[in-house]
C-alpha positions, -999 to 999 in steps of 0.1 A, spaced: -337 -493 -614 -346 -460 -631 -366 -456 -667 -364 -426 -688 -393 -408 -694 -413 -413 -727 -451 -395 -724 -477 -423 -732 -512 -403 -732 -529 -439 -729 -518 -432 -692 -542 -400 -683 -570 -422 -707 -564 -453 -686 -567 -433 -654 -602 -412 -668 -617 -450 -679 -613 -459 -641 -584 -487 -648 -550 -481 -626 -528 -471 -654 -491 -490 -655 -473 -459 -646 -491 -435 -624 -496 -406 -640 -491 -367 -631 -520 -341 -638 -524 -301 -632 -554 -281 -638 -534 -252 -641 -498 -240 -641 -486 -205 -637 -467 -194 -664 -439 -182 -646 -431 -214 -632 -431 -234 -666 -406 -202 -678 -386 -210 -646 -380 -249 -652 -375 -243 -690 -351 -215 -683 -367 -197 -715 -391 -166 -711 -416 -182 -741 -447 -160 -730 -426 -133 -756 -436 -155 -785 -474 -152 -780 -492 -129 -804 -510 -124 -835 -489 -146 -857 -498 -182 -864 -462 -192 -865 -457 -171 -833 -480 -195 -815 -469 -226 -829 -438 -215 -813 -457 -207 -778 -470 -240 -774 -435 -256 -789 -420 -246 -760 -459 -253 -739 -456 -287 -748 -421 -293 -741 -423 -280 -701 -452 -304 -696 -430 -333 -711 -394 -320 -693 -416 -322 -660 -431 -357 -668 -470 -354 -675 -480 -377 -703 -503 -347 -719 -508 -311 -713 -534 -288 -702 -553 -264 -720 -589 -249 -726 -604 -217 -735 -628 -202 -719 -657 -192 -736 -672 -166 -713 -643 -149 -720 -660 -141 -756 -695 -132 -740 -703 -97 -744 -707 -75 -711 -682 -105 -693 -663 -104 -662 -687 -103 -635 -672 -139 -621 -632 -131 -631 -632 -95 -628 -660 -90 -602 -674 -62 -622 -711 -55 -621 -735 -82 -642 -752 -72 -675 -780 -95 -670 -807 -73 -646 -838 -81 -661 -856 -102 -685 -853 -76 -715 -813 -80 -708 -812 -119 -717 -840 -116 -747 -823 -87 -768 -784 -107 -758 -767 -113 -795 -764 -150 -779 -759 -166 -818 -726 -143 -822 -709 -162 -795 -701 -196 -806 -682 -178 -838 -664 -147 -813 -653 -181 -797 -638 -197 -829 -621 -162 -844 -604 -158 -808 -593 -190 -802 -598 -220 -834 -558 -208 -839 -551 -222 -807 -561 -252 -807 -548 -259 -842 -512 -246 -835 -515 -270 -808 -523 -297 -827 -499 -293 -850 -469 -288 -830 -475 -319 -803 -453 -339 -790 -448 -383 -801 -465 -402 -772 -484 -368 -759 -523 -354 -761 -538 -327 -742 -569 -322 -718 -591 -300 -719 -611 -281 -746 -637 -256 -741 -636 -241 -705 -662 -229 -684 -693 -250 -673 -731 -236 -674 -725 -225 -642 -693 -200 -645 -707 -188 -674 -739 -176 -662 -719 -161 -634 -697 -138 -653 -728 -122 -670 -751 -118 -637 -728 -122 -603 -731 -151 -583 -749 -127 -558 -775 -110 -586 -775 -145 -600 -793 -156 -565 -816 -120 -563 -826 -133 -597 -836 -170 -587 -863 -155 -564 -875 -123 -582 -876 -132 -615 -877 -180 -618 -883 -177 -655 -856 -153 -663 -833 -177 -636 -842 -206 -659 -836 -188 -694 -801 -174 -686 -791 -211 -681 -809 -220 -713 -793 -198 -736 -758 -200 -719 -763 -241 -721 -772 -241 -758 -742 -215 -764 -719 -240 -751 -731 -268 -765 -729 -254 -802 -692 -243 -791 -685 -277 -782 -701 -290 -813 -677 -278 -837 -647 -281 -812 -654 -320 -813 -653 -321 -850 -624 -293 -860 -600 -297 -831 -606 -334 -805 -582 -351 -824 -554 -337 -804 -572 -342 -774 -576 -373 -752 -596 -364 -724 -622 -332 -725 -622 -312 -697 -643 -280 -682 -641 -265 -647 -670 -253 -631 -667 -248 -593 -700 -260 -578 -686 -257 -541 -674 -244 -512 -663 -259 -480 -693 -269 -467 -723 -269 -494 -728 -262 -530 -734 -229 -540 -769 -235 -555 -795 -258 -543 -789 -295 -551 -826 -291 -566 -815 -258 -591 -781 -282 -599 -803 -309 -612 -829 -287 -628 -803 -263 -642 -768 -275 -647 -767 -313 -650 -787 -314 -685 -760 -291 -700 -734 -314 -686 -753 -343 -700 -754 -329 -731 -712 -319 -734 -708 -359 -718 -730 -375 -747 -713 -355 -774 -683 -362 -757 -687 -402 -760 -695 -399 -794 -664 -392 -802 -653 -426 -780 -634 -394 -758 -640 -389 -719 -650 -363 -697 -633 -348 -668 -651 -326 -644 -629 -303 -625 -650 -285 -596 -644 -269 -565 -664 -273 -531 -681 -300 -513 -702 -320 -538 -711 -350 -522 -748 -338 -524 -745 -338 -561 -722 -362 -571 -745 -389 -577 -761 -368 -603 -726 -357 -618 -721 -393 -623 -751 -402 -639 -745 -372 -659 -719 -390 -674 -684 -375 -665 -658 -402 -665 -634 -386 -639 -630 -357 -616 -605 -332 -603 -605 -310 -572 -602 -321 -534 -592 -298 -503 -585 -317 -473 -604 -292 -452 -639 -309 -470 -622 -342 -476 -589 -353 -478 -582 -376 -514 -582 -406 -501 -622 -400 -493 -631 -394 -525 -616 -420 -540 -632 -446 -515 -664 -432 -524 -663 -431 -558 -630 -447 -572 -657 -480 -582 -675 -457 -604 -652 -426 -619 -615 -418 -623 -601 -395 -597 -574 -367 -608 -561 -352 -577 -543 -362 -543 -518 -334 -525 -542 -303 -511 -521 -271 -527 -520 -257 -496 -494 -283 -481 -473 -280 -516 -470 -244 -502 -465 -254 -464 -447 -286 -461 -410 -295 -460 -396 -321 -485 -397 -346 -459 -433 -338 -451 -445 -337 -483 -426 -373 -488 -447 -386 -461 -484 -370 -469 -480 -378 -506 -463 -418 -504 -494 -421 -479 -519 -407 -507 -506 -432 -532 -508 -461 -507 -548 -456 -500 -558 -448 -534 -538 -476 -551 -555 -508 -565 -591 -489 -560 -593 -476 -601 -579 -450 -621 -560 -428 -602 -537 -393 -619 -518 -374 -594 -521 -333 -592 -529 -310 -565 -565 -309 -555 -564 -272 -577 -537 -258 -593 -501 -247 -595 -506 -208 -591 -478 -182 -591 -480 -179 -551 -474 -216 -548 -433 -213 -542 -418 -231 -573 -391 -256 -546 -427 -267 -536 -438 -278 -569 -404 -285 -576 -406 -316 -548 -443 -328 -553 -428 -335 -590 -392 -355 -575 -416 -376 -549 -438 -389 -577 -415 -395 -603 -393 -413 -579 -416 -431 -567 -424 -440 -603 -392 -444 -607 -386 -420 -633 -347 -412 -642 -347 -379 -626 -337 -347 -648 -312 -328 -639 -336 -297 -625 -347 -322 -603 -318 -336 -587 -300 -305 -580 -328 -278 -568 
């Protein structure tokens, strides 16, 4: 028999306590735009702009993909280096304003946390306001210490700096901690209520290492993490860590750090299954089909690799399916398209008609 779907949020909060939620349910980091246009069949990026009604009716029409497609919440954050002046050094690889120590002394660092709030508080309000029964969102406040002092420096002048100058190393992820931490401060108290799960990515990774020392990760990024967690709890809300890379020489200390779940496998570190044998007695685990094979793989394929995900994670705690990333634009939308049918049939969801008939 087949249920129609009705978004129950307590599924996603289930899954982030680490307790197998009734119906299993379906998470993205990210989803391209053009794709949520596609299944909607309504071009809604026009109604974005200045307007407050104008973006109440964005994320009408945000909301309503996310609950078409059969997620329980929907994903959203703002990124708050995007507000740092001199920016862009991580997402537009342009050169770093952070050279010397004179750079991060004389930085208007006590402007951000209200650049952040003029730019965005409308948002997350309109947001709020215009959510779906039965539905909450992740996410929050984007960017971890880690991005963040990136898009100021350059991961690369961000390592000539750890040897050349330590104290000026140690500052930059001072002040960019405590800027965060103030933006998160007044997040929690205007906007959480929409929110069930927190959320920030901060890609700690690659294949085969993290990209800083496990020693300058402890020393440097887990107390701001530790401090976004505890404010987090609070709140009686949880914390989901999306990052990139292999982190199994960290991931003791991102647990006792106090995130409740993570997001973000690539079966060329680890396939899913691993890290939810490792960790699904301690954390949550959002994640399961590697993008790469929603891009690859035929519907039959992808029947097989993902019915074989669910099968080994199963009865070892909360569990959300996504992609171990994203859904980007190059990701072909059929692709997406069948990830979505084989988990809500295997849920078994009714299936909507977009479903049924791609």
């Amino acid at each position: 028999m087949t249920k129609e779907f009705a978004p129950d949020y307590k599924n996603i909060e289930l899954s982030a306590w680490n307790t197998e939620a009734p119906r299993l349910p379906l998470y993205e980091h990210l989803i391209c735009q053009e794709h949520m246009e596609t299944l909607l069949g309504i071009p809604f990026g026009q109604y974005w702009g200045e307007r407050y009604e104008d973006k109440k009716e964005y994320f009408r029409h945000f909301c309503e993909f996310y609950r078409k497609a059969g997620y329980d919440t929907v994903t959203y954050e703002a990124c708050f280096s995007s507000v740092m002046p001199g920016n862009g050094a991580l997402g537009s690889h342009k050169e770093g304003c952070m050279k010397v120590m004179d750079d991060v002394v004389k930085y208007p660092w006590d402007e951000i946390p209200d650049r952040f709030f003029a730019v965005y508080g409308d948002s997350f309000r309109a947001l709020g306001e215009v959510m779906p029964a039965g539905m909450k969102a992740i996410g929050g406040v984007g960017n971890g210490v880690f991005e963040a002092v990136q898009d100021i420096t350059g991961y690369i002048n961000l390592c000539f700096i750890s040897d050349d100058d330590p104290e000026m190393y140690a500052l930059l992820f001072k002040k960019v901690g405590e800027v965060q931490y103030k933006i998160w401060q007044r997040f929690m108290r205007e906007y959480s209520d929409a929110f069930c799960v927190l959320r920030f990515g901060d890609d700690l990774g690659y294949k085969s290492n993290t990209l800083l020392s496990a020693k300058d990760i402890r020393q440097h990024v887990i107390p701001a993490y530790r401090n976004i967690t505890s404010l987090v709890h609070s709140y009686n809300k949880l914390f989901l860590l999306h990052s990139c890379g292999n982190l199994f020489g960290v991931m003791d200390d991102l647990i006792n750090a106090g995130i409740d779940a993570k997001h973000s496998n690539e079966d060329e570190i680890a396939p899913f299954p691993v890290w939810v044998e490792r960790y699904g007695d301690r954390i949550g685990n959002f994640g399961g089909i590697d993008t790469d094979a929603v891009c690859r793989l035929s519907y039959k394929e992808m029947k097989e690799y993902i019915l074989e995900v669910i099968s080994k994670c199963k009865g070892r705690g909360g569990f959300a399916f996504s992609t171990g990333n994203s859904i980007p634009a190059y990701v072909p939308y059929e692709g997406y398209l069948s990830m979505l049918r084989i988990v809500r049939e295997y849920r078994g969801d009714t299936l909507p008609v977009f479903l049924r008939n791609f």
